[in-house]
N, C-alpha and C positions, 0 to 999 in steps of 0.2 A: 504494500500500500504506500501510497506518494503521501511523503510527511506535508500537512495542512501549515500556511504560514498563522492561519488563525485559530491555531488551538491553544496558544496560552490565553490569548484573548477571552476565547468562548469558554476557558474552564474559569477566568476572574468573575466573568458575567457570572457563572454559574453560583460563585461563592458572591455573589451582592446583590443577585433579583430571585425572588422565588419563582417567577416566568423568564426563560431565555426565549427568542424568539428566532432560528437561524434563517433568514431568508436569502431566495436567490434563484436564479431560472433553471430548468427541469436539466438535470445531469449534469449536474456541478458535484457534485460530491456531498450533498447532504444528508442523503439515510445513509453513502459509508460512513461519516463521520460520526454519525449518533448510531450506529450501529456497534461503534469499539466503545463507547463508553460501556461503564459497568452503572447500569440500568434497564428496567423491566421497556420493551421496546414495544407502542402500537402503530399500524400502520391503518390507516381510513383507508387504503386501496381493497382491504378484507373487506366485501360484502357485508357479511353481518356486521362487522363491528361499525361500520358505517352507517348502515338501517337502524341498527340499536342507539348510536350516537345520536340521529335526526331523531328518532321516536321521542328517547326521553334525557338529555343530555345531561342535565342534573344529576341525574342516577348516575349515569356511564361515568362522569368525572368520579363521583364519591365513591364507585368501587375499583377506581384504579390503584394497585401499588405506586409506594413513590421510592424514590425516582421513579418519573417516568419520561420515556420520549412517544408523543406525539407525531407521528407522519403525515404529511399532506393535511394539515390542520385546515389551509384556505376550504378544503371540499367540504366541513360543518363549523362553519364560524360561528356558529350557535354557541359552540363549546366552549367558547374563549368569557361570555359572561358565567358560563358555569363556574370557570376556573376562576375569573376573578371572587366568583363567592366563596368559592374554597381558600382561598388565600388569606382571604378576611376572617375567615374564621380560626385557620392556624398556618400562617406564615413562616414557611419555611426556606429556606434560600437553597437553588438549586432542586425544587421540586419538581418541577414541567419543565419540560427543553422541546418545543415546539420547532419542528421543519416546516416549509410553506414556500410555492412556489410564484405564488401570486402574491404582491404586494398588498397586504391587508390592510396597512395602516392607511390607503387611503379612505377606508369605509371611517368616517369620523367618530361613531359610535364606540367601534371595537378599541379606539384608539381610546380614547378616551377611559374607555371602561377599564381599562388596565393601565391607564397613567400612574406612573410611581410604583409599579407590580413588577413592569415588566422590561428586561436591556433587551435591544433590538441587535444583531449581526449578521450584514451579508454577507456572502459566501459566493466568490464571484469565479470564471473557470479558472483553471490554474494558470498562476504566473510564470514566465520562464525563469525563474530561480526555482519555483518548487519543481518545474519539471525538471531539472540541470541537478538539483540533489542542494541547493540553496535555498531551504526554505525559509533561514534565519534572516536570509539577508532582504533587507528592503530598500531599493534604487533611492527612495524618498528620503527616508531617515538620513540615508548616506549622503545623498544631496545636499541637507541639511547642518551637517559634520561639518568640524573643523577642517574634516578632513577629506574630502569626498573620494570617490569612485577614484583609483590611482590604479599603475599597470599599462597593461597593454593586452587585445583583446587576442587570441589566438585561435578561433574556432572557424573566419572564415567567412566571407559572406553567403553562401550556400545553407549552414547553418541558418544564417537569419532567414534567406527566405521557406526553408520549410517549417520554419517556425508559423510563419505569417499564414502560409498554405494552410497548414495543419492546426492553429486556436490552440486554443486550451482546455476544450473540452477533455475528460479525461479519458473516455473511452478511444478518441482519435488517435490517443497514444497508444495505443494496442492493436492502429491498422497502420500497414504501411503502403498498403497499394493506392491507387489514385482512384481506378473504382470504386473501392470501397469507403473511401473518406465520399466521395460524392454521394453515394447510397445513403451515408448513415445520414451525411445534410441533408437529401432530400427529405429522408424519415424523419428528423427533428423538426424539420420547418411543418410536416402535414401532420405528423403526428401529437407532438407535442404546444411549438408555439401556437396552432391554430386550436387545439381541444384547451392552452389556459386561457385564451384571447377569450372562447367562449366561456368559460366558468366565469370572468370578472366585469363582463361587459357585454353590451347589447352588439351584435354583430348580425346583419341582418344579410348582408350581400358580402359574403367570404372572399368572392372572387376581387369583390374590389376592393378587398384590406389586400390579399396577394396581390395584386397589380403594383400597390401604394407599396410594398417592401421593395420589389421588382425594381420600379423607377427610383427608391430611396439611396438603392444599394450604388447607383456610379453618383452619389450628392455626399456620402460619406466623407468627413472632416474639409467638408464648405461650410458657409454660414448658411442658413435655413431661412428660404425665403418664401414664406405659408404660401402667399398669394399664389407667385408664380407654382409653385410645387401642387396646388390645389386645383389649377388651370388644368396641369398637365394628368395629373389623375383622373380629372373628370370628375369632383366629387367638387361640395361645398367647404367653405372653409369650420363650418361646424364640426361636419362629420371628419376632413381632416384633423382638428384637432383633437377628437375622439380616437381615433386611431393610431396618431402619434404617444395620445396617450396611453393606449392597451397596449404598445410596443415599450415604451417607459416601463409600464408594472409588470411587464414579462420577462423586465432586461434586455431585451435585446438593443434597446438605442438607449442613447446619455446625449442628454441635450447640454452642451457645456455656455456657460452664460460669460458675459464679458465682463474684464475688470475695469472700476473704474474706480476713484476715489472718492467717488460720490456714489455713495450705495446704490440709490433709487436708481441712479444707472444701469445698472448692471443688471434690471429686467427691463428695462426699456427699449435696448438694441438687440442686435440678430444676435440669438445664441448660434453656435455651431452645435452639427448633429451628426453623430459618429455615432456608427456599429460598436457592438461593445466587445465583439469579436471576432479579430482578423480572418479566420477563417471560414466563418458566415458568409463574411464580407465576400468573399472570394472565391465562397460557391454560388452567390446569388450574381457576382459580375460573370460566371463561366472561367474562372481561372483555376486550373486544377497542374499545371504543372513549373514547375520555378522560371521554366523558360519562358513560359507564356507571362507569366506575371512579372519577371522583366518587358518583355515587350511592349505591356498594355500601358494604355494609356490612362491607366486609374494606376499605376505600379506608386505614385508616391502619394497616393491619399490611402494604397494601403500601408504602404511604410506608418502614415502620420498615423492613421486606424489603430496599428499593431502597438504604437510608442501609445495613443490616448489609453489601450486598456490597461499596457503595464502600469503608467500613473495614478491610474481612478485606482488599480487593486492595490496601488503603492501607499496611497492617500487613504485608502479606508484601511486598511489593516495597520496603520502607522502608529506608532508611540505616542503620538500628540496630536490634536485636533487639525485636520490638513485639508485646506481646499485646494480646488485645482480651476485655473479661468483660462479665460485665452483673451488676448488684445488686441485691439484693431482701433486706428483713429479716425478722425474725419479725413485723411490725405494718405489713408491704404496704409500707415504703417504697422504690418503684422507682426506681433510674437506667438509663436502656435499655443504654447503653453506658460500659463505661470503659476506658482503652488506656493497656496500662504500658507504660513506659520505663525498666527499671532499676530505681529507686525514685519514680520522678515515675510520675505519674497525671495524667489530662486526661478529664472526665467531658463527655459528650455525652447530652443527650435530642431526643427527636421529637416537635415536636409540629404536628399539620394546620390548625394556624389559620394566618391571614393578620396577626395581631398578638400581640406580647408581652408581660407587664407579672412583675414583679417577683416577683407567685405563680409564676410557672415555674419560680422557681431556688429554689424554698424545699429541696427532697430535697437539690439538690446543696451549696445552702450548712448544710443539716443536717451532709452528711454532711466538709464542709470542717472545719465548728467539730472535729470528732475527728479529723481524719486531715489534718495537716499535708501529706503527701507530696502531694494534689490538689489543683495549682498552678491551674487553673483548670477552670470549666464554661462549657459550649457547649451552647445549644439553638436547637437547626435549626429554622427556622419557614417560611413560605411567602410571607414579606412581600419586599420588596426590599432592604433597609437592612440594614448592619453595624451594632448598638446594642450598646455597653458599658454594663453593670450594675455599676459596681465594678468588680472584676479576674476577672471572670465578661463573657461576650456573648454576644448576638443575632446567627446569623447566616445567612442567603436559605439554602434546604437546595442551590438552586445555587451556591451556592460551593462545593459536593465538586467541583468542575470548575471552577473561577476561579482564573485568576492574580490574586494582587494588584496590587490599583492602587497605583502610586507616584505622587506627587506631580512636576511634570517638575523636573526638577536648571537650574540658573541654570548659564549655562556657563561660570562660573568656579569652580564647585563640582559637578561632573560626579558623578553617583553610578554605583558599579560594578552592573551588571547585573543581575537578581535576579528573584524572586518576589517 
């Protein structure tokens, strides 16, 4: 089994809320993960226990063993008031550990009803540090370090693109053929995201949320522009925003919003709207093999695709509270990524060459010269080498998955363990 980056996380949850709640889209790894705990395990995919659930859900909670894990909880959200009566009445920490595939907490009731009950954890596909056997390591934190990402990359750029090819779902990593990764996309897109689209939301014409993924998939890390995008689907701007949002609580897209220094900004311009994984991405363009996906003319919005999900899983499983924006001014000048900390800032671009030179960092050292709080910029390249520019660098875009290299300690001055 591929070590999870967020299982210290979901065992502190466990010891501070007496509801955990692990959410995250269908085949991520969530019943394995509550499967190795040592707790009595139910799954609602059981018929009976499902019927029995909807019949009388009070009862079903109060003759559960605790621990307990709950599977596929979205299918009787009934449950979820049971359990907060249970709670109330003997509050235990680490009782319920609830999976769910569908975003619940947008029902405001359920939310509510468990306010102060219950820590919420997504569980997003695997990182390439967890696939690469680095699950301790997070590209974010290190970003964040005095010390960052240092080395030089050694795997090659061939490795990156079957990365991109391949996602992170975890099952992909058990095929290796090109049919059979396109099989199993084809089976999550019909099998899965369209049976949770229907459990959370009104979908009346199926054919035309498929069309609207179809044409979403070559818009991936543009900015999102409803109007035109609503045009081209054929649908109203209603029902588009219906659907971009039953793709949101399914996970499969991340609408990332713009920074600005003025809060209220940052929902009033075009977010950008990125797949949340590369690989999706690049069964729904028809790119199935690395040759091709150099070729194609989407090859650097899936670069950007593949860098947005390492950072959103970098930012959520990270040590300290971490957003992630993107910048764009009124005169086009882009930074694809920036990831707050508090009041520090750590600015990131993508770029597809194999070399870097000093024009790369003109935006970000633009936007340095006014905004003291961005300690440093990073542009991911394709090359092999860590390069410092100033107190800006160059760095292999495989380093979202590299431990650093330390230099060896003389062993009369041993150094402590580390990244």
């Amino acid at each position: 089994m591929i070590k999870r980056s967020i299982l210290p996380t979901l065992h502190t949850a466990l010891e501070t809320f007496p509801v955990v709640l692990l959410t995250g889209a269908r085949q991520v790894g969530k019943s394995t993960i509550a499967m190795t705990l040592e707790r009595e395990y139910v799954t609602l995919d059981d018929i009976t226990r499902f019927d029995g659930a909807k019949y009388d859900p009070r009862r079903f909670v109060q003759e559960l063993p605790r621990p307990v894990v709950i599977d596929e909880i979205q299918k009787v959200p009934e449950l979820l008031v049971a359990i907060k009566e249970e709670v109330d009445k003997n509050r235990v920490n680490g009782a319920f550990l609830l999976t769910g595939s569908a975003n619940l907490l947008d029902n405001q009731q359920i939310a509510d009803s468990l306010a102060g009950r219950m820590g919420i954890l997504e569980l997003w596909p695997l990182s390439c540090g967890e696939i690469t056997g680095a699950a301790g390591f997070n590209p974010v934190d290190a970003l964040f370090s005095g010390d960052p990402i240092e080395g030089h990359d050694t795997s090659g750029g061939e490795g990156l693109h079957e990365r991109i090819l391949r996602g992170g779902y975890p099952e992909l990593q058990k095929i290796s053929s090109e049919q059979g990764r396109s099989l199993w996309f084809s089976s999550y897109v019909s099998t899965y995201i369209e049976r949770d689209v229907r459990d959370i939301g009104e979908l009346r014409h199926l054919d035309r949320f498929i069309h609207l993924v179809n044409i979403l998939a070559p818009r991936s890390a543009t900015l999102l522009n409803k109007a035109e995008l609503a045009r081209t689907a054929g649908v109203e701007q209603k029902t588009l925003a219906n659907y971009l949002g039953l793709l949101e609580r399914v996970y499969q897209i991340g609408l990332l919003r713009p920074y600005s220094t003025n809060i209220g900004k940052r929902f009033t311009r075009m977010p950008k709207v990125y797949f949340t994984d590369s690989g999706a991405l690049c069964h729904l363009l028809g790119i199935n093999t690395a040759a091709e996906l150099k070729r194609s003319p989407h090859y650097g919005a899936a670069v950007e695709t593949y860098v947005y999900s390492e950072l959103l899983k970098g930012c959520r499983y990270a040590g300290q509270p971490t957003r992630l924006w993107h910048y764009r001014t009124g005169d086009r000048r882009e930074i694809d990524f920036l990831i707050q900390r508090g009041d520090r800032l750590v600015a990131v671009e993508v770029k597809a060459a194999k070399t870097i030179t000093r024009k790369d960092f003109t935006h970000i050292e633009n936007l340095q010269a006014s905004l003291p709080e961005l300690e440093r910029g990073i542009v991911l390249y394709q090359g092999e080498h860590s390069v410092p520019f100033g107190k800006n660098r160059a760095l292999p875009l495989n380093a979202l998955c590299m431990r650093r290299r330390r230099k060896k300690s003389s062993p009369e001055h041993p150094r402590r363990a580390g990244y």
